[in-house]
GULO-282389 format. One line per field, with one value per atom (N, C-alpha, C, CB): atom name; x, z, y. Coordinates in Angstrom, 2 decimals. Last residue first. Glycine has a CB too. Example, Ala and Ser with C-alpha at 12.3 -4.5 7.8 and 13.67 -1.06 7.14 Angstrom:
<recs>
atom = c(N,CA,C,CB,N,CA,C,CB)
x = c(12.85,13.67,12.90,14.08,13.19,12.30,13.20,11.31)
z = c(7.08,7.14,7.87,5.72,7.80,7.80,7.80,9.05)
y = c(-2.25,-1.06,0.03,-0.60,-5.69,-4.50,-3.30,-4.47)
</recs>
This chain:
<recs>
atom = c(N,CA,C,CB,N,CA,C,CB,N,CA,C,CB,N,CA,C,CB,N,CA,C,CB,N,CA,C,CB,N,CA,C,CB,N,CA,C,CB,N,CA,C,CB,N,CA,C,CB,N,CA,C,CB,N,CA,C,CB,N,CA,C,CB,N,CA,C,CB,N,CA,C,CB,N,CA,C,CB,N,CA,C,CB,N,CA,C,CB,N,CA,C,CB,N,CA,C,CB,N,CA,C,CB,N,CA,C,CB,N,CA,C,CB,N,CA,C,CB,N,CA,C,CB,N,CA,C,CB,N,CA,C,CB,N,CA,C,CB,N,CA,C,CB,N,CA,C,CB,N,CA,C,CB,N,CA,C,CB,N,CA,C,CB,N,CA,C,CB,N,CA,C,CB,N,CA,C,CB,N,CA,C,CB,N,CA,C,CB,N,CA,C,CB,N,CA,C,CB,N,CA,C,CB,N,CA,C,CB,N,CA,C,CB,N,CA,C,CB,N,CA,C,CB,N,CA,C,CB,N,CA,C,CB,N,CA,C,CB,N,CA,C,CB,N,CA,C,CB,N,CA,C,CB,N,CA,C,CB,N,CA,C,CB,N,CA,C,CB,N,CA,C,CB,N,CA,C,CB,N,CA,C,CB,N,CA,C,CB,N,CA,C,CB,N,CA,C,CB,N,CA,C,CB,N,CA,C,CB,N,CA,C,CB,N,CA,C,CB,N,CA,C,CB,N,CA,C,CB,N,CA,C,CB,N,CA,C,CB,N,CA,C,CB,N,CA,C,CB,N,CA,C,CB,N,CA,C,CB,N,CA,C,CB,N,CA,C,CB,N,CA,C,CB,N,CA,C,CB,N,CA,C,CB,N,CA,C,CB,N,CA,C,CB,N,CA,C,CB,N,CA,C,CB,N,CA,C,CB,N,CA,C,CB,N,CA,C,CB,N,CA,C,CB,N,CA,C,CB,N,CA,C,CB,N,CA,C,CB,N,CA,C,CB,N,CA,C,CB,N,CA,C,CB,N,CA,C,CB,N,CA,C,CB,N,CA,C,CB,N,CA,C,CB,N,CA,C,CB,N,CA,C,CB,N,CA,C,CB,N,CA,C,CB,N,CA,C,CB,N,CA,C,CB,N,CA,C,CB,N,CA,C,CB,N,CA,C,CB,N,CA,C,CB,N,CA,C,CB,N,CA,C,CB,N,CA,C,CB,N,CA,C,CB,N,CA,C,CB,N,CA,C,CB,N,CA,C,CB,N,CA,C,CB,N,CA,C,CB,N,CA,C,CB,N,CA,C,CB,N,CA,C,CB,N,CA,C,CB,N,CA,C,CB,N,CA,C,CB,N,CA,C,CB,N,CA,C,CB,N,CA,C,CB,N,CA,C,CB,N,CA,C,CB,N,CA,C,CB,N,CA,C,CB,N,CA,C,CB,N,CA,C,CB,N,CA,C,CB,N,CA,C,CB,N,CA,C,CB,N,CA,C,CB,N,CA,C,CB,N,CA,C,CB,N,CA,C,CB,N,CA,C,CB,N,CA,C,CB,N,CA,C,CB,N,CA,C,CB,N,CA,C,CB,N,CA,C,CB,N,CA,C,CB,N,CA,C,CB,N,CA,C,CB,N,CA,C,CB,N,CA,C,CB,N,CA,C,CB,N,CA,C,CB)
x = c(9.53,10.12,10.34,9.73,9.07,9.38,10.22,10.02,6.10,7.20,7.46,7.43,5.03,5.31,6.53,5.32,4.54,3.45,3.67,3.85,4.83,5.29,4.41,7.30,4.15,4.94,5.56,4.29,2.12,3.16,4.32,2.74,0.48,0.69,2.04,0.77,-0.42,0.31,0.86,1.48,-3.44,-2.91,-1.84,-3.61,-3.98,-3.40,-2.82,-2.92,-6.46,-4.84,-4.50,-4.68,-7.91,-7.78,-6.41,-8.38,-9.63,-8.73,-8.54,-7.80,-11.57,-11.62,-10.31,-12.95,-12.83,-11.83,-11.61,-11.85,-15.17,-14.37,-14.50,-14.83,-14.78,-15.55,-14.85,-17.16,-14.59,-13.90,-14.10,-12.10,-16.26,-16.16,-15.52,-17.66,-16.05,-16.29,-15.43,-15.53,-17.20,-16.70,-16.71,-16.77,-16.54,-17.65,-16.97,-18.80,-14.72,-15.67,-16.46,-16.62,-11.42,-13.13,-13.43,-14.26,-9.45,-9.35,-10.44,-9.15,-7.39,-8.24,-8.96,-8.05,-4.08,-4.43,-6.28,-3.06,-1.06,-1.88,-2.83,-2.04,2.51,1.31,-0.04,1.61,4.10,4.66,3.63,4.94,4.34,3.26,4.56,1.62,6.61,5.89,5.47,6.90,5.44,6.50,6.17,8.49,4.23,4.59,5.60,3.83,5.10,3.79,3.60,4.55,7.78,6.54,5.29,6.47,9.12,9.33,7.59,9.76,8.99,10.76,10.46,12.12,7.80,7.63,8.89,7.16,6.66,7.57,7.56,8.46,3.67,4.16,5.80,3.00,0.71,2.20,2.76,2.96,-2.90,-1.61,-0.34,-1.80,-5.74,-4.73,-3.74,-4.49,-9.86,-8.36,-7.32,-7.93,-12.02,-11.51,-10.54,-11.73,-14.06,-12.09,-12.67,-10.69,-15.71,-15.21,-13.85,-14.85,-13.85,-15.05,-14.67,-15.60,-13.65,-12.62,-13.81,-10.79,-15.71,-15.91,-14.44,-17.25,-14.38,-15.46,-14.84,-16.43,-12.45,-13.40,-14.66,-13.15,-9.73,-10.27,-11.79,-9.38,-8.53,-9.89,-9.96,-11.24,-5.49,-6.41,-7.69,-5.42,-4.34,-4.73,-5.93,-5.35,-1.64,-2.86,-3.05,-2.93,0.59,0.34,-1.29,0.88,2.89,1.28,0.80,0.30,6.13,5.35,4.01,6.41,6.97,6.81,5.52,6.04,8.39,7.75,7.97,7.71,9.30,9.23,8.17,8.66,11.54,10.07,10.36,8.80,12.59,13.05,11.52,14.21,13.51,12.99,13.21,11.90,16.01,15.63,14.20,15.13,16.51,17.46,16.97,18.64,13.34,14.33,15.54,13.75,11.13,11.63,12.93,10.48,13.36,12.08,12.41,10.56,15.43,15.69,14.10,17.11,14.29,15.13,14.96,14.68,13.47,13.63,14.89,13.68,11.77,12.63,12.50,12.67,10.56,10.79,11.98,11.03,9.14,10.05,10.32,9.17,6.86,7.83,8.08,6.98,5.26,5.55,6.83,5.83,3.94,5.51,5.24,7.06,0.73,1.75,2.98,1.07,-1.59,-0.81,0.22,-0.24,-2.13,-0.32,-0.40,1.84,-3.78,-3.20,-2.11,-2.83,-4.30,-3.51,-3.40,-2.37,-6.71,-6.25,-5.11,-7.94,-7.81,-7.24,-6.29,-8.18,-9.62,-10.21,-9.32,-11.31,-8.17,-8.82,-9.57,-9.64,-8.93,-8.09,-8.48,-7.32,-10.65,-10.18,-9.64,-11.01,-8.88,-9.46,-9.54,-8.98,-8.18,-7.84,-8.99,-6.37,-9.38,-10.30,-8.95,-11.14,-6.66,-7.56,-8.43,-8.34,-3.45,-3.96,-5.72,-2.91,-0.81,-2.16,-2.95,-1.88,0.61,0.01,-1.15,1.13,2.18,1.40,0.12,2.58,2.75,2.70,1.71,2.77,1.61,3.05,3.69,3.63,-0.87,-0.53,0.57,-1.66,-1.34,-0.57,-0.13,-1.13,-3.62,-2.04,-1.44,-1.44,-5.84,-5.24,-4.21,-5.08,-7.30,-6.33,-6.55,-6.87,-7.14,-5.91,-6.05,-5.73,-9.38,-8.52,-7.19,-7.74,-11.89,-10.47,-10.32,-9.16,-14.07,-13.94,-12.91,-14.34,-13.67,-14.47,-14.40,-15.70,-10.54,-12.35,-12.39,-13.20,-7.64,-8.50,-9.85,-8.11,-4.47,-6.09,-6.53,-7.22,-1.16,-2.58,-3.75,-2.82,1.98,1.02,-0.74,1.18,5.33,3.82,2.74,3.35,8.98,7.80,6.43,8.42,11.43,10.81,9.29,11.21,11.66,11.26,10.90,12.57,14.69,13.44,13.13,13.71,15.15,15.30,13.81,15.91,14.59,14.71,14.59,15.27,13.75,12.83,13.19,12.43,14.16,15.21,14.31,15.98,13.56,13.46,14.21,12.54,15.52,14.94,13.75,13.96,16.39,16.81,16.74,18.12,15.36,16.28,16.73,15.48,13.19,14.06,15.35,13.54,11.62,12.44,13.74,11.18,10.53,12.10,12.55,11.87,8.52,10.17,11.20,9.92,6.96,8.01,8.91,7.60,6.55,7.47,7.59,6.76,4.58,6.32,6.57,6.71,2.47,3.23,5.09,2.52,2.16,1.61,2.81,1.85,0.96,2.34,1.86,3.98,-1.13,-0.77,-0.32,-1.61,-1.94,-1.11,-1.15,0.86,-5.10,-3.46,-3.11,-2.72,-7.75,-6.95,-5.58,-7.43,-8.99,-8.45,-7.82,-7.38,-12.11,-10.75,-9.87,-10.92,-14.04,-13.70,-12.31,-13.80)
z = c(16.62,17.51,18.64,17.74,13.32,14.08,15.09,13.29,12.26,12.71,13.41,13.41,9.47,10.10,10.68,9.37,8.79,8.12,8.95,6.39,11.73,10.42,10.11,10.07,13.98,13.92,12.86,14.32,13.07,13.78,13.83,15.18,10.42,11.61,11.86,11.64,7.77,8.11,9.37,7.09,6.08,7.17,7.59,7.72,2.88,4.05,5.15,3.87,1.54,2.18,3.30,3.26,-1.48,-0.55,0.21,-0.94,-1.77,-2.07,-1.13,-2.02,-4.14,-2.96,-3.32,-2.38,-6.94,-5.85,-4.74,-5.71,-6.45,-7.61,-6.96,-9.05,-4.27,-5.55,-6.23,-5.20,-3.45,-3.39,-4.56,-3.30,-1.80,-3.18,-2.74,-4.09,-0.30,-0.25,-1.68,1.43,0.97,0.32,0.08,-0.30,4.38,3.19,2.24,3.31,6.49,6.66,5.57,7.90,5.37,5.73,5.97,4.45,4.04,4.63,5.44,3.66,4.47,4.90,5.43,5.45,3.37,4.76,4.18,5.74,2.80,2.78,3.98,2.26,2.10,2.69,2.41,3.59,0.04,0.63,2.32,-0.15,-3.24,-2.17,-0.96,-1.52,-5.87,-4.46,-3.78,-3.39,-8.90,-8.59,-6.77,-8.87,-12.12,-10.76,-10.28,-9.89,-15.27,-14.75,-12.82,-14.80,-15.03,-15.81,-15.05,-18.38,-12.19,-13.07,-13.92,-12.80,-9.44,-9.98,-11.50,-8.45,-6.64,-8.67,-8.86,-9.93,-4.38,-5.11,-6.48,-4.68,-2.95,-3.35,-4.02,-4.40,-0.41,-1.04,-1.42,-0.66,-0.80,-1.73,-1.31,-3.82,0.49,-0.47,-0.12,-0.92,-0.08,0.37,-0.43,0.17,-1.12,-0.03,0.25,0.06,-3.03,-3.15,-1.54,-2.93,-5.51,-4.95,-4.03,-6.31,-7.72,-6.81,-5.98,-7.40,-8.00,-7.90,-6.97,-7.17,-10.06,-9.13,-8.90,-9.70,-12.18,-11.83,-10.49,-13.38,-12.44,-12.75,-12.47,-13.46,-9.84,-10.65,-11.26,-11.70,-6.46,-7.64,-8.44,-7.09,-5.58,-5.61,-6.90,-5.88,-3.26,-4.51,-4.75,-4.90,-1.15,-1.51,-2.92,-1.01,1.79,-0.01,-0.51,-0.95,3.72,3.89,2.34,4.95,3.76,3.69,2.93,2.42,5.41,3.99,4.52,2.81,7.13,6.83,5.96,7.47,8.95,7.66,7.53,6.84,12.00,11.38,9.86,12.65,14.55,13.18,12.31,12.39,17.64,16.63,15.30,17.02,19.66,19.28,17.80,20.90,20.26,19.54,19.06,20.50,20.18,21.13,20.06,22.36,18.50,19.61,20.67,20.31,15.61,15.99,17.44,15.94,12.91,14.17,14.55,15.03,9.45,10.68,11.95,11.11,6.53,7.13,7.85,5.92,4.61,5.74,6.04,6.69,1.80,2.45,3.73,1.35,0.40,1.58,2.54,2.68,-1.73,-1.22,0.47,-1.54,-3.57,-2.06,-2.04,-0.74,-6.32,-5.95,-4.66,-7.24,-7.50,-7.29,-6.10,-6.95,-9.41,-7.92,-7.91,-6.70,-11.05,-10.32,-9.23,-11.76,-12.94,-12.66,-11.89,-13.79,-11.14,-12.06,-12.12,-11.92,-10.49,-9.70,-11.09,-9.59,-11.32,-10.60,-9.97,-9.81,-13.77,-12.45,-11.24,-11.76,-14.02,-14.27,-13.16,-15.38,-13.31,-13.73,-14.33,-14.38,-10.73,-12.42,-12.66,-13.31,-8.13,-8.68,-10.27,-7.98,-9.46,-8.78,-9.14,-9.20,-9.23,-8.65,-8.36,-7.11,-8.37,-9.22,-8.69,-9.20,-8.22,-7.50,-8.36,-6.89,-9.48,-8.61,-8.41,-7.03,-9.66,-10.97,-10.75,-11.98,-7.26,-7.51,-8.95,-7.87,-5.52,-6.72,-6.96,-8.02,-3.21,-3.51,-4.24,-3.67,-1.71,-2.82,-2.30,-3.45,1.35,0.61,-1.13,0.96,2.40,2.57,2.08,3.74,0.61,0.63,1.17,-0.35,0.52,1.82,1.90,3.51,-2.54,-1.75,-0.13,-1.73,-4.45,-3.46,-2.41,-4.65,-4.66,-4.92,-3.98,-4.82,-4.16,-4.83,-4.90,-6.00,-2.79,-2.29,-2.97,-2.47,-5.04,-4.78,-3.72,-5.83,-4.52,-4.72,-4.52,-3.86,-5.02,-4.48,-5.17,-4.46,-4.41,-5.15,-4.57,-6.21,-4.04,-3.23,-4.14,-2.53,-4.26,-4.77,-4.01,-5.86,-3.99,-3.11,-3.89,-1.48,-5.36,-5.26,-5.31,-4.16,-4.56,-5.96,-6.04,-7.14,-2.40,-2.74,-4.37,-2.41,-0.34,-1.27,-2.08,-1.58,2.37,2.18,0.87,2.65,2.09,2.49,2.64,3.78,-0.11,0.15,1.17,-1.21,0.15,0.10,0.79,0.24,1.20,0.06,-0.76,0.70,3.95,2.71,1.50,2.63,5.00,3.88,3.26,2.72,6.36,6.90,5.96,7.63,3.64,4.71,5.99,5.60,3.03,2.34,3.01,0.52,5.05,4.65,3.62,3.67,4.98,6.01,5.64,6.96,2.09,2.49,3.79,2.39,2.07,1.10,2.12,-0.97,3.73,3.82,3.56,2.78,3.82,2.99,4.17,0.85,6.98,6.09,5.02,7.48,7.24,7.50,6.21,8.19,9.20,7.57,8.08,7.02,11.04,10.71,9.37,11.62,8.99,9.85,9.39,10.43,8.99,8.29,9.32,7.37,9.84,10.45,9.75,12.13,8.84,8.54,9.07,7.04)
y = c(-5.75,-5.51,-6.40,-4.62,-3.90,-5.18,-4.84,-6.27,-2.08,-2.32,-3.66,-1.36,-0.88,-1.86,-1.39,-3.04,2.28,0.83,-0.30,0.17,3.64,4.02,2.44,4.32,5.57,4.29,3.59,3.47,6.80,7.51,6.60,7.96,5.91,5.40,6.28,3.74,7.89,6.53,6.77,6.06,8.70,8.61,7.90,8.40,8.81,8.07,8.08,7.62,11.09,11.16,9.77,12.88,12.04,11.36,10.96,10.50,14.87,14.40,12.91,15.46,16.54,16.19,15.43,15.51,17.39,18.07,18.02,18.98,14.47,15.75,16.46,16.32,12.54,12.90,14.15,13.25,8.47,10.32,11.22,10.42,6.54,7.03,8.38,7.11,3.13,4.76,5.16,5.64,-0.13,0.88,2.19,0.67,-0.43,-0.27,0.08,0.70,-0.13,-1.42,-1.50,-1.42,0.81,1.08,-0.24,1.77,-0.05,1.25,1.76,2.13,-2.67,-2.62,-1.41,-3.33,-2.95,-2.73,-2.13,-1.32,-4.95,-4.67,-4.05,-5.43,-5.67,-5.56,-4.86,-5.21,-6.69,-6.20,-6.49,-4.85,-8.45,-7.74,-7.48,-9.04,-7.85,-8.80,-7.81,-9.80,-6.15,-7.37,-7.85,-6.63,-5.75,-5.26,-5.61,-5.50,-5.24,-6.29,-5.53,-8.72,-4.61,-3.36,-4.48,-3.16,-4.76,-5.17,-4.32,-6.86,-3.97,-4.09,-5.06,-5.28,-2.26,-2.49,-2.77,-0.96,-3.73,-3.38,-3.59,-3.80,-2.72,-3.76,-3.09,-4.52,-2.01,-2.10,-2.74,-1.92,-1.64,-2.57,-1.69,-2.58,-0.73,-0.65,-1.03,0.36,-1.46,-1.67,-0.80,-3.21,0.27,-0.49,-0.68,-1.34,2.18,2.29,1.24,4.72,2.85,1.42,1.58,0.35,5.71,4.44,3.91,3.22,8.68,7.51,6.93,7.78,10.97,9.98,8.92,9.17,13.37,13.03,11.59,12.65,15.22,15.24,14.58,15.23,14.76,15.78,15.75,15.86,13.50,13.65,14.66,13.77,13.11,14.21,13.94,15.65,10.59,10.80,12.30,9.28,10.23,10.87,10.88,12.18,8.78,9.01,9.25,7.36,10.50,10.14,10.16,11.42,8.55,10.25,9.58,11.87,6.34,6.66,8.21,4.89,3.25,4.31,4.88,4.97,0.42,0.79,2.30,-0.60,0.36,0.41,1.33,1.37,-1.71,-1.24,-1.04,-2.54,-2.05,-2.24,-1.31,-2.32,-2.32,-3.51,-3.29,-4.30,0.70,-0.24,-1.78,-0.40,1.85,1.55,1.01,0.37,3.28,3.95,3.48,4.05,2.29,3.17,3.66,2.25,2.56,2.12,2.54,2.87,2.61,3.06,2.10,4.58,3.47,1.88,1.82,0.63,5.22,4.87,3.99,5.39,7.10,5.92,5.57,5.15,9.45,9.52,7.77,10.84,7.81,9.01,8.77,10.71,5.35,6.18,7.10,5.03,5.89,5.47,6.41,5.97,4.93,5.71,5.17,7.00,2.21,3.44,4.22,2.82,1.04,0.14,1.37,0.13,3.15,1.74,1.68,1.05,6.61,5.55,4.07,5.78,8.77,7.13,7.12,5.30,10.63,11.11,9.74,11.93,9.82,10.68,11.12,9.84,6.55,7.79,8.25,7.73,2.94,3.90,4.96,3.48,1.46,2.05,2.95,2.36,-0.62,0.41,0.99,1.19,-3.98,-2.78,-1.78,-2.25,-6.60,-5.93,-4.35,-7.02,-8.79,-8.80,-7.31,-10.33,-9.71,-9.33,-8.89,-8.36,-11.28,-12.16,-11.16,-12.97,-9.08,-9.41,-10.46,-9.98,-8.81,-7.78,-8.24,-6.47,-11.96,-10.59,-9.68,-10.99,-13.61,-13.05,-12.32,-13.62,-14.81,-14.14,-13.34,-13.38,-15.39,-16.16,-16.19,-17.18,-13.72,-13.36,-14.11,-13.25,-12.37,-13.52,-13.48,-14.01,-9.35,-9.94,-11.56,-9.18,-9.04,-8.74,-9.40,-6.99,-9.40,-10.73,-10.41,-11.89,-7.19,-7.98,-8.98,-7.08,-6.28,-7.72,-8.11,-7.93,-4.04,-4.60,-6.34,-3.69,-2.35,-2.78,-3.37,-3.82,-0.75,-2.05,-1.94,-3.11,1.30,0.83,0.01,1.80,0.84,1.19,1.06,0.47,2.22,2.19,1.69,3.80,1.15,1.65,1.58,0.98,1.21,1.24,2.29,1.95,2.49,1.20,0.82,0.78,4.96,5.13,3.49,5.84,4.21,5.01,4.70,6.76,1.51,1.69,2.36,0.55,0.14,0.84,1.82,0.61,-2.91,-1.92,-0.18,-2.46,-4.46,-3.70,-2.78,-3.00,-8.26,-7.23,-5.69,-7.50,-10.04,-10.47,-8.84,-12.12,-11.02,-9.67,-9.79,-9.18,-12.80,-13.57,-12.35,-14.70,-11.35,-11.70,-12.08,-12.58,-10.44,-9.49,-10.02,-8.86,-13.14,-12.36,-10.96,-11.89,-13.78,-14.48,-13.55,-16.13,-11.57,-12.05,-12.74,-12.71,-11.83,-10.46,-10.97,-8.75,-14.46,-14.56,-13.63,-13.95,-13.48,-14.50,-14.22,-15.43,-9.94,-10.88,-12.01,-10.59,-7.88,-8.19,-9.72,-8.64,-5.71,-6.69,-7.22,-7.28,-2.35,-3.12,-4.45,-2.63,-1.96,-2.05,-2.45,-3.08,-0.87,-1.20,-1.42,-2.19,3.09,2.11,0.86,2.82,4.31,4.26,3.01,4.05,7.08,5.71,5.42,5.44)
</recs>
């Protein structure tokens, strides 16, 4: 299954430009999963708390997802671009079934509810199930989630 690109919500272009977001800043940055029913690729939803249809919680998933690790927000291959990246985030299945899984969510948690979408990205054309002791690993682009250039 080949996931597609990230694509950036509305608002997070404008507040990346307005430095409205810290794209650097570790322990920020979540990652979750979503159903087939959610609403995530609205690009004109701006919180994490708009977002409907997450994955259920248990079996190895958490509500709200987990906190990306190793965050960067560097120069890329020339002086003119700048790309957001993050060490490859995985969920390991223990007992039984993580469902429905389609899409998944970066957003910044800066408040217990969530807080602004970031982007989103489209992991399959179907939904797919990860089953007990299997794991699931995000591949993230050599290039890193986004870059601007």
């Amino acid at each position: 299954m080949a996931a597609q690109a990230w694509k950036v919500y509305d608002e997070a272009k404008d507040a990346i430009g307005s430095a409205g977001l810290d794209l650097s800043s570790q322990g920020l940055w979540q990652i979750a999963l979503f159903k087939s029913t959610s609403n995530v690729a609205t690009e004109t939803l701006s919180l994490y708390s708009e977002l409907i249809s997450e994955v259920d919680n248990g079996n190895g998933y958490l509500t709200k997802g987990s906190t990306l690790a190793g965050i960067t927000w560097l120069t890329g291959a020339s002086a003119g671009e700048m790309r957001f990246d993050c060490t490859d985030p995985y969920w390991s299945c223990d007992t039984a079934n993580i469902t429905s899984i389609k899409f998944a969510v970066i957003y910044a948690s800066t408040s217990a509810g969530g807080g602004p979408l970031l982007c989103y990205s489209s992991l399959s054309s179907s939904v797919f199930v990860v089953t007990p002791t299997n794991r699931l690993t995000l591949n993230i682009s050599a290039n890193g989630v986004l870059e601007l250039n």
